[in-house]
N, C-alpha and C positions, 0 to 999 in steps of 0.2 A: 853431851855431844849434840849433833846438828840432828841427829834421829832421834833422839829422847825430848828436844825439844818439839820437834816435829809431830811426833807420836802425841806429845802431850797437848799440844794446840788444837790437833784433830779433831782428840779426842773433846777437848772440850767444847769446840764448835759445834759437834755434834750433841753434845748435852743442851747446850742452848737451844741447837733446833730443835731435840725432844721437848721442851718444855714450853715453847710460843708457841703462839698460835696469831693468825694471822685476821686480823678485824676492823671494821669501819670505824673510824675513831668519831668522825661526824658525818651523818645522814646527809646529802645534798639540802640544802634551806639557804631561804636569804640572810644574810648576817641584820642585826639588830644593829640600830644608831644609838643603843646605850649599851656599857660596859659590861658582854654578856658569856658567864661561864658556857662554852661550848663543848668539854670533854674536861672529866675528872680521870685520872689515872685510879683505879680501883685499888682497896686496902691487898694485900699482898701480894702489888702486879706492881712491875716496871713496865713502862711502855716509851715503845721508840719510834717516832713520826716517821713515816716512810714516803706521805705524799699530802701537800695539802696544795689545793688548787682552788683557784677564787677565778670568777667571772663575772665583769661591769656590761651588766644588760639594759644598760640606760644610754642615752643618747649624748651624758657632760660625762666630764672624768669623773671619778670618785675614791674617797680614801680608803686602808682597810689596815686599822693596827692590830696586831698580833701580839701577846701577851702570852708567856710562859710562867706559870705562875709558883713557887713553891707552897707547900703546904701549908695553911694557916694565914697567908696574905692575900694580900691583894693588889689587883693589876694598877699599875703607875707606870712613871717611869724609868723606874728602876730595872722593872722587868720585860720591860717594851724590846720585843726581838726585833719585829720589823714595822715601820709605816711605810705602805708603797700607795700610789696613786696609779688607781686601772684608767687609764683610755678608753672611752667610749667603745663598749664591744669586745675590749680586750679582755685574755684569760691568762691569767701567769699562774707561776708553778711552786712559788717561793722555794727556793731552794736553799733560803737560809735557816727553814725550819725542818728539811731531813736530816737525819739523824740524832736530833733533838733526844734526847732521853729524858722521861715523866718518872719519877721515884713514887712512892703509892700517896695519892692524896693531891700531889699537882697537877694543876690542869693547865687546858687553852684557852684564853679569852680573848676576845674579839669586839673591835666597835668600827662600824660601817661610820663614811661619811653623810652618807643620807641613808632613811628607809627604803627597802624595797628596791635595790639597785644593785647588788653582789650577790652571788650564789658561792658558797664555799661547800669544799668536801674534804677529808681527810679521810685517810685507813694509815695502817702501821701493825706493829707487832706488840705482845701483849709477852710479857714476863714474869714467869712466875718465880718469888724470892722467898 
């Protein structure tokens, strides 16, 4: 019935939130102009991107690809989530990478268009399986 499905959803939601916890996935820093692991999902953690936010504090545009990567590979473009180009002084929020789910072992990689030109951050939740 509609209350046992109810009951059962709840309930499970609530198991979920007992078991995350809520953390910085990447410390504020400039992103590197070479292909650079930024957060590995820990061995018996799922983790789910909740915010990741980049800022072009240069005066040209600049690029900033994003890489989800599964366990054991590496970033191409196979796994290339997003390439965005920041505006001089602009900050965006990518929102094609919340909700992103990390399985234990995959990570976020990142390559800047230039050195020294974007700041990124991410936090999210952390899953234990």
């Amino acid at each position: 019935t509609t209350t046992e499905w109810f009951r059962f959803f709840s309930a499970l939601y609530v198991e979920v939130l007992m078991h995350s916890t809520d953390v910085v996935l990447i410390n504020a820093k400039a992103a590197e102009n070479a292909q650079t692991t930024q957060y590995t999902s820990p061995v018996k953690i799922k983790t789910v991107i909740e915010k990741f936010t980049a800022r072009n504090y240069t005066a040209g545009a600049v690029t900033l690809a994003v890489n989800i990567v599964t366990t054991g590979g590496a970033a191409g473009a196979t796994n290339l989530v997003i390439l965005y180009t920041l505006a001089a002084g602009e900050t965006y929020a990518f929102p094609d990478l919340v909700n992103q789910v990390l399985d234990p072992g995959d990570f976020i990689s990142t390559i800047a268009g230039a050195a020294a030109s974007i700041s990124i951050r991410s936090s999210g939740r952390q899953i234990a399986v």
